[in-house]
N, C-alpha and C positions, 0 to 999 in steps of 0.2 A: 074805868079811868078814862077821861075823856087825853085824846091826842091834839096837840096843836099843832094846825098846819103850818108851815110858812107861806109866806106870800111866794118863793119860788118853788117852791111844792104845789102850789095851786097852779101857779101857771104853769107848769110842767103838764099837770092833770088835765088841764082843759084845753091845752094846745095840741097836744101829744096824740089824743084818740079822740077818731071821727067816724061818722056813722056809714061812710063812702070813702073808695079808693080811687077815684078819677082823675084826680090830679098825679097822682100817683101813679095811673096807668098810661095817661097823654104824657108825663114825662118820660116814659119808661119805652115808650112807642117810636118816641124821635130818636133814642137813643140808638136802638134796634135797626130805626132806618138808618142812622147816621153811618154805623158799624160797616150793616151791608155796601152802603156806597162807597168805602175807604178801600172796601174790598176791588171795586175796580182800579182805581189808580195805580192797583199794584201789577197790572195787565199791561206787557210791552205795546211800545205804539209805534209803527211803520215810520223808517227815517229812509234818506233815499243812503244805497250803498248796501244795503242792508240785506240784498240779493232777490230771491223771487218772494211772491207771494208765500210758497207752500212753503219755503224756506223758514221763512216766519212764523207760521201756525206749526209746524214738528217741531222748531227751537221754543216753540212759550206752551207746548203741551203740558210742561210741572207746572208751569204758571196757574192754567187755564184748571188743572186736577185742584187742586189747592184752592183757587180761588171756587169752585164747583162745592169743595168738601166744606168749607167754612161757610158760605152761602147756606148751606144746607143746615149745620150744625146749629148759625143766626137763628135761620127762620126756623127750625124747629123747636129752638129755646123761646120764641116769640112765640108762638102755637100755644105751648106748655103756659107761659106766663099768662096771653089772654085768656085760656083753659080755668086758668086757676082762681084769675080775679073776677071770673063770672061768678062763680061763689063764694069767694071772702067777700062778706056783705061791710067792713070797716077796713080803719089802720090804727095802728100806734108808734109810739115811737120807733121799741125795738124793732118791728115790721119795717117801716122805713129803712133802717140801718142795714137791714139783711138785704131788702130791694136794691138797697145803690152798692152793697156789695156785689150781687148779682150785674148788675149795671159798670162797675168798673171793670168786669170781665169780660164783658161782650165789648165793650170799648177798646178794650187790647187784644182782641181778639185779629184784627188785621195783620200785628207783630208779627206772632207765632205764623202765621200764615204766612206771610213775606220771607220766613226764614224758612217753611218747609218748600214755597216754590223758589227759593235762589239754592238753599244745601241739599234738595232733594230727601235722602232716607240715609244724612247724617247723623249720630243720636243726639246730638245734643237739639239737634232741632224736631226731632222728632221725640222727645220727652217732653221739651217744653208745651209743645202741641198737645200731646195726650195729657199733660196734666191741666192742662186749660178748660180741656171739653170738658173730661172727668170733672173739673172744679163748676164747672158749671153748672150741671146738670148736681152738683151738692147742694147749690145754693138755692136750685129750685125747691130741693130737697128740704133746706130749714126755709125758707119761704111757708112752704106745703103744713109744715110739721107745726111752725109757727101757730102759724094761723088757728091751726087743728085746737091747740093746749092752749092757746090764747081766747077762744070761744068768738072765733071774726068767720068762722066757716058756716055758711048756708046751714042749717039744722038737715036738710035733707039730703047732704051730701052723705052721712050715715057713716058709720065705723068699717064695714066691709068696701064702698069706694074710695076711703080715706087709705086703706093696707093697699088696695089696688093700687094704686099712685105712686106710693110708697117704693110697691117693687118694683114698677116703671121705671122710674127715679133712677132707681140702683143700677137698673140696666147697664147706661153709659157709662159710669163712673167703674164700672165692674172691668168692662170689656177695655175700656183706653187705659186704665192705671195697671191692668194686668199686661198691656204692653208696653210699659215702660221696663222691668224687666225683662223682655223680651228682647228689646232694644240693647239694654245696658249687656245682656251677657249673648246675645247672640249677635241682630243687625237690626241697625233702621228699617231696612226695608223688608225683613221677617215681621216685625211690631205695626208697619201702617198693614201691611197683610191681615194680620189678623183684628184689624180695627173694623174687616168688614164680618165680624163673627156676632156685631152689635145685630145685624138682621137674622138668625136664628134666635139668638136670645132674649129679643123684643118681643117675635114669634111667640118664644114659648111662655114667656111671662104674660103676654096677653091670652092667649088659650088657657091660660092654668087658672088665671085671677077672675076670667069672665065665665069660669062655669061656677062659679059660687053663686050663691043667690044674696041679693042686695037688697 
C-alpha cells in the first residue's frame, strides 16, 4: 500500500536530518563559553571602604569555591559534549531538542551558583545546585543514548565504548542526586561534602569499564 507524504512531512524529513553536526556544535560552543563568563560577574569587586585587601579575599572565599566548582562542572560538560560529537557523524530533529535542552542548563547554570556562593551549605541552595549538575550530565546522557538507537554514532565506536560512557554518565548524576537527601534530612553542608565522593567513583568506573576489551 503505497503512503502519501504530505508536503509538511517532507519538509520535516529533509530539514530535520543532516549528514554533520557543526552547526550544532559552534552553537553549542558559544554557549558553553558564554556560561563560563557569567560566572565571573558573580565574583565581588574591590570598593574603597571595604577594608584590607585580605579582608576581601577571606570574605568572597564562598564566592571564589563556587565559582571554581561550576567552572569546572562547565568545562567538563563541554569536554564530554566535544567527546561525543567527534563521533555522532549527523543530527536530527529529536537530537537537536535534547542539545538545547542540554544547553538551557548550562545557561542557568550561573543561578544556582550565585545562590550557593551568597547562602553557602543552605539546602535549598544546595539542592537546587545538585539537581542541576545531576541533570546535566542526564542530558549528556539521552544525547549519548540518542544518538546510539538513532544509528548518527561513528560505526566504530562499538557496543562496549557506547556501555563505557554510559556508566560515566551515571557517575554524576549518582553522586549529586544522592546528596540532595543528604541535604534535605541531615545538612547543606554534609551533601556539598559528599559531592567530593564523584572522584572515587569516577575512579572506579573508569578502572572497571577500561579492563573490558573493545
Amino acid at each position: 500500500m503505497c503512503v502519501v507524504e504530505t508536503v509538511r512531512e517532507r519538509y520535516l524529513r529533509l530539514v530535520s536530518r543532516g549528514g554533520d553536526s557543526d552547526r550544532m556544535v559552534y552553537f553549542s560552543d558559544a554557549i558553553f563559553a558564554i556560561a563560563i563568563t557569567l560566572l565571573v560577574l558573580d565574583l565581588p569587586r574591590p570598593s574603597s571602604g571595604d577594608g584590607s585587601a585580605w579582608d576581601l579575599i577571606v570574605d568572597a572565599l564562598p564566592d571564589f569555591f563556587a565559582y571554581a566548582l561550576s567552572f569546572v562542572i562547565i568545562a567538563l560538560n563541554w569536554l564530554g559534549h566535544h567527546r561525543k560529537f567527534r563521533v555522532i557523524k549527523g543530527h536530527d530533529g529529536p537530537l537537536l531538542w535534547i542539545n538545547l535542552g542540554l544547553l538551557f542548563l548550562v545557561a542557568f547554570v550561573p543561578f544556582p551558583t550565585s545562590l550557593l556562593a551568597e547562602y553557602g551549605g543552605q539546602v535549598p541552595a544546595v539542592v537546587l545546585y545538585a539537581f542541576v549538575v545531576g541533570a546535566l550530565s542526564m542530558m549528556q546522557l539521552a544525547i549519548w543514548v540518542y544518538a546510539h538507537r538513532a544509528g548518527l554514532l561513528d560505526p566504530a565506536v562499538g557496543d562496549a565504548v557506547y556501555r563505557y560512557v554510559v556508566r560515566d554518565l551515571l557517575s554524576t548524576p549518582a553522586v549529586f542526586w544522592a546528596s540532595i537527601p543528604i541535604a534535605l534530612l541531615w545538612s547543606g553542608d554534609a551533601a556539598m561534602y559528599f559531592w567530593f565522593a564523584l572522584f572515587p567513583v569516577s575512579f572506579f568506573v573508569g578502572r572497571f569499564g577500561s579492563r573490558k576489551a573493545a
